[in-house]
C-alpha positions as CSV (number, residue, x, y, z in Angstrom):
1,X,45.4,-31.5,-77.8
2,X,47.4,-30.8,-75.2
3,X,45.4,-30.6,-71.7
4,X,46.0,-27.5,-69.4
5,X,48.2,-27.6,-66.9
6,X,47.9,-26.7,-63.0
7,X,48.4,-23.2,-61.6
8,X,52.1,-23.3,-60.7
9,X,52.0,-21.5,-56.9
10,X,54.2,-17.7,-57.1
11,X,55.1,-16.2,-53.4
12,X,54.1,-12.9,-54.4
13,X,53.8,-10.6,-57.3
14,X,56.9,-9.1,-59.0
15,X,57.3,-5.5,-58.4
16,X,59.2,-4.9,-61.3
17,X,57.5,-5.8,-64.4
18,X,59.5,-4.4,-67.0
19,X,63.0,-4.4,-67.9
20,X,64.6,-2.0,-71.0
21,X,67.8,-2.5,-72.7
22,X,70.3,0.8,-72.3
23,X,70.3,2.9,-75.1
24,X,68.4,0.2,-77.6
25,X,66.2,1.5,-79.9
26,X,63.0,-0.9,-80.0
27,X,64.2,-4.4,-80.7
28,X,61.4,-6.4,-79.9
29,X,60.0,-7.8,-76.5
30,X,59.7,-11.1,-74.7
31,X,57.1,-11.8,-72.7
32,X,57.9,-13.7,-69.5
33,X,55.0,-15.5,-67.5
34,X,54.9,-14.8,-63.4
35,X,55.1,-18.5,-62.7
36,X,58.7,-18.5,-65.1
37,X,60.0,-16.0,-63.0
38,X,59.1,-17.4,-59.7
39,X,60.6,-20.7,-61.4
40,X,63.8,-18.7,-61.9
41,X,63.8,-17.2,-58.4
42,X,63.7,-20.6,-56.4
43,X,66.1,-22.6,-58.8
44,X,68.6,-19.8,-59.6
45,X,68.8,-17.3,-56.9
46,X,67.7,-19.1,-53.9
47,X,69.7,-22.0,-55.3
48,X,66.9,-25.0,-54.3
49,X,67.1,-28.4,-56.2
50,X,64.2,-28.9,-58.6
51,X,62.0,-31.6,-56.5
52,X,61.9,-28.8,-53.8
53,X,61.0,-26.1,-56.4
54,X,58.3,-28.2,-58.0
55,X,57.1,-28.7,-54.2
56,X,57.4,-25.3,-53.3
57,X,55.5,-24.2,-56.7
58,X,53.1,-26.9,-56.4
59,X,53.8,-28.6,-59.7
60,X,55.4,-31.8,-61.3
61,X,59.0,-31.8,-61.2
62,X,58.5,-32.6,-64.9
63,X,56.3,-29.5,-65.5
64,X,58.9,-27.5,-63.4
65,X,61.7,-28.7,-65.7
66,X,59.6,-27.1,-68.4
67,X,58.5,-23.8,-66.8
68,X,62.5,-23.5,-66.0
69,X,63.5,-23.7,-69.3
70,X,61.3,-22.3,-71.0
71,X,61.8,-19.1,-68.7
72,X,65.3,-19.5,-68.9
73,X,65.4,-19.3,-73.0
74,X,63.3,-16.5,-72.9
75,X,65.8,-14.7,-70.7
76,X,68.9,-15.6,-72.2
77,X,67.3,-14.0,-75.7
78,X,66.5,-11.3,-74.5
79,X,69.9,-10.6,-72.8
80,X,71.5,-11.4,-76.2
81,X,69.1,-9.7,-78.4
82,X,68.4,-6.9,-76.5
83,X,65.1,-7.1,-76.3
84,X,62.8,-5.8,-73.8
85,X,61.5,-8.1,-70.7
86,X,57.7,-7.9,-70.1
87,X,56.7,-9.7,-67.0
88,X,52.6,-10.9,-67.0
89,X,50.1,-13.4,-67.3
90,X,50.6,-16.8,-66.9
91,X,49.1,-20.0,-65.3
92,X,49.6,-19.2,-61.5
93,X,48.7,-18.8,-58.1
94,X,49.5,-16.7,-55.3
95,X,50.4,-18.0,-52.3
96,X,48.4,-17.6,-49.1
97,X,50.1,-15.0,-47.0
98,X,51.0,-15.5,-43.0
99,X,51.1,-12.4,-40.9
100,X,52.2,-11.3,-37.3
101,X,50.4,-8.3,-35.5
102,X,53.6,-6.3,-34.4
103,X,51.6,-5.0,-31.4
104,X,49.2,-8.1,-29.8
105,X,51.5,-10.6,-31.6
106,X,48.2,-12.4,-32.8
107,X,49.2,-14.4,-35.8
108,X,46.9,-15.3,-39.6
109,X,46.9,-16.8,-42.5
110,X,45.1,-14.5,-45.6
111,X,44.2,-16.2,-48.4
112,X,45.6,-15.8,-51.9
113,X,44.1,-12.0,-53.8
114,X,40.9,-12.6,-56.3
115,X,40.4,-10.0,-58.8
116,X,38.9,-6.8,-57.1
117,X,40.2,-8.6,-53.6
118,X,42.8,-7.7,-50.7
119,X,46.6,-9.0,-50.3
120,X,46.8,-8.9,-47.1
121,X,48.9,-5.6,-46.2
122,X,45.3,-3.5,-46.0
123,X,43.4,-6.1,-43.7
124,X,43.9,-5.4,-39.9
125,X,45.1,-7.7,-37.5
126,X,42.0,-10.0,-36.5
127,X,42.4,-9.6,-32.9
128,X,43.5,-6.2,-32.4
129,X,42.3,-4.6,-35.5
130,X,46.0,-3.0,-35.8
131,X,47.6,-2.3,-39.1
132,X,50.9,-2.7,-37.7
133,X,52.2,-5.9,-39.2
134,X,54.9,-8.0,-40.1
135,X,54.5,-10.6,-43.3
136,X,56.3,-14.1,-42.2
137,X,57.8,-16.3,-45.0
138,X,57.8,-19.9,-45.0
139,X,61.2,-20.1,-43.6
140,X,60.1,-18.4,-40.8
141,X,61.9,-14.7,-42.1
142,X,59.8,-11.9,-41.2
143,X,59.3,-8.9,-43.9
144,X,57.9,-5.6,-43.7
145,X,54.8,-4.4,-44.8
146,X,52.6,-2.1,-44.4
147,X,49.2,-0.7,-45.9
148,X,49.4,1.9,-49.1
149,X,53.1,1.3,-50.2
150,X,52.3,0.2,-53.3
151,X,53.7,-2.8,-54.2
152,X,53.2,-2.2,-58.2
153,X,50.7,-4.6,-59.7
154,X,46.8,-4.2,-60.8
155,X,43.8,-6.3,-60.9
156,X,43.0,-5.8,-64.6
157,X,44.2,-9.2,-65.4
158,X,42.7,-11.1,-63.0
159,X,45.6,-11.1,-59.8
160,X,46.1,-14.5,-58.6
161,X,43.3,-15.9,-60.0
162,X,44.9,-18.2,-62.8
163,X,46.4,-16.1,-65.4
164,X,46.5,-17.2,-68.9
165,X,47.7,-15.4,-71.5
């Protein structure tokens, strides 16, 4: 029996959770796990080498090598197939969030969403108690945010708390 694996650490939720063929009538779907995408994300589009992915996402470079393809199979099917892309579940992690108060520059670390819990973007600054913020990446980027924008994902399933489906 195989044993379970670690939660593979995701930046964030995806916004976008579904993706529909053009004009297909129902040809199936494929389910796609949250850490598969954030997989595909640091390898693909950001363009890192795998030891830094598997760093980055907390894992084994061997169980990254796995998540990557498997995630990558799943895509390439459903591009061919025309089928639709579900994005859930999984065996992940968010990430703890850093944030910097836009007006007393105070900055904080929140940590990663439990069911029922806060990301981050509705907490006030610490120190000021301003809602005015700025999320910072690892890489030192700064993104906006802000409270009540809505960044498409529920609790139902358990948010960051180790998804398995």
């Amino acid at each position: 029996m195989a044993r379970r694996r670690c939660c593979g650490l995701v930046e964030q939720e995806p916004i976008f959770r579904k993706f529909v063929p053009d004009g297909q009538m129902n040809t199936g779907t494929i389910l796609v796990l949250v850490e598969e995408l954030e997989a595909l994300r640091l390898k693909d589009l950001d363009g890192m080498d795998q030891v830094t992915c598997a760093i980055k996402m907390g894992v084994s470079r061997a169980t990254f090598q796995r998540i990557l393809q498997s995630a990558r199979k799943k895509m390439v099917t459903s591009l061919v197939n025309g089928q639709t892309i579900i994005i859930q579940g999984g065996n992940y992690m968010i990430k703890n969030r850093k944030f910097e108060c836009k007006d007393c520059g105070h900055i904080w670390e929140v940590e990663p969403c439990s069911e029922g819990g806060k990301h981050g973007y509705e907490i006030p600054c610490p120190q000021c108690e301003s809602m005015k913020k700025i999320k910072l990446a690892e890489d030192g980027t700064r993104h906006a945010c802000g409270g009540g924008h809505g960044h498409g994902h529920d609790h139902e399933s358990g948010c960051c708390s180790g998804h398995e489906s």
